[in-house]
C-alpha positions in Angstrom: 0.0 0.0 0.0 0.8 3.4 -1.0 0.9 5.8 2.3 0.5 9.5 1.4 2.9 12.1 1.4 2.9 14.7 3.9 2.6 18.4 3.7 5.6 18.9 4.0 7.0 16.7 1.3 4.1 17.7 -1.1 5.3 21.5 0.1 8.8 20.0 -1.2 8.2 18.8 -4.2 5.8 21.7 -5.1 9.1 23.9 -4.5 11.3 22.1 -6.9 9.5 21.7 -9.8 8.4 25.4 -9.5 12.1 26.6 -9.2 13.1 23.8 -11.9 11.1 26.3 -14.4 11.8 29.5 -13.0 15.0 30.0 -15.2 13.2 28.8 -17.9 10.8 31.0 -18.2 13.0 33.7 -17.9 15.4 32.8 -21.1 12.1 32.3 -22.6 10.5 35.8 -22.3 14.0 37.3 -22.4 14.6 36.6 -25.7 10.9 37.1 -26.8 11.3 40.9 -25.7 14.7 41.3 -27.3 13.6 39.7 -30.7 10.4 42.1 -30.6 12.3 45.1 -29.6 15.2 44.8 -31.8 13.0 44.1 -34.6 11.3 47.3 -34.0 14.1 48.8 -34.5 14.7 47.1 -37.5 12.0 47.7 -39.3 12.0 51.4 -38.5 15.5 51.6 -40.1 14.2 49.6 -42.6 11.5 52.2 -43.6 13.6 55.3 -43.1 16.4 53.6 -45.4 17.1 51.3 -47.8 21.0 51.2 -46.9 21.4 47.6 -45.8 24.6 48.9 -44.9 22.7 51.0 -42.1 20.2 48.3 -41.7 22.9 46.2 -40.2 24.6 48.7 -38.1 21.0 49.7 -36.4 19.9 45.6 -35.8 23.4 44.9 -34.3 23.3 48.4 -32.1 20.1 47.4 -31.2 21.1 43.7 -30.2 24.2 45.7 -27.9 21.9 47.1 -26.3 19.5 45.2 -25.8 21.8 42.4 -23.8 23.4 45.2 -21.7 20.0 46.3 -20.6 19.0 42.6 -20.0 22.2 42.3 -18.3 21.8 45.3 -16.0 18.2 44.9 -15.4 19.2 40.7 -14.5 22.1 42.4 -11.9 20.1 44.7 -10.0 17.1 42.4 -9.4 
């Protein structure tokens, strides 16, 4: 016979499967806001210009930026 867990153990495991996808879900909406906002940017370089020279430059600006803000915002919190 099965006996059943205690609060404390369901407490437990409750606490490592939702820390287990905590970092996860993160990386996940990390990147989703980067893509989104260096797209933007993107795109409204793409309309002002049709340099792809300058195209280029503003997308890999953006992307700079983008992971130092990520990486600031991820050190203070």
């Amino acid at each position: 016979m099965h006996t059943r867990p205690t609060i404390r153990e369901l407490e437990a495991h409750r606490a490592l499967h939702a820390s287990a996808g905590a970092g996860l879900a993160e990386v996940i909406l990390g990147g989703q806001d980067g893509l989104v906002n260096v797209l933007g940017v993107i795109l409204g370089v793409a309309a002002a210009s049709a340099d792809q020279r300058i195209i280029l430059a503003a997308g890999l600006a953006a992307t700079f930026a983008e992971s130092v803000s990520m990486a600031a915002g991820v050190y203070t919190s």
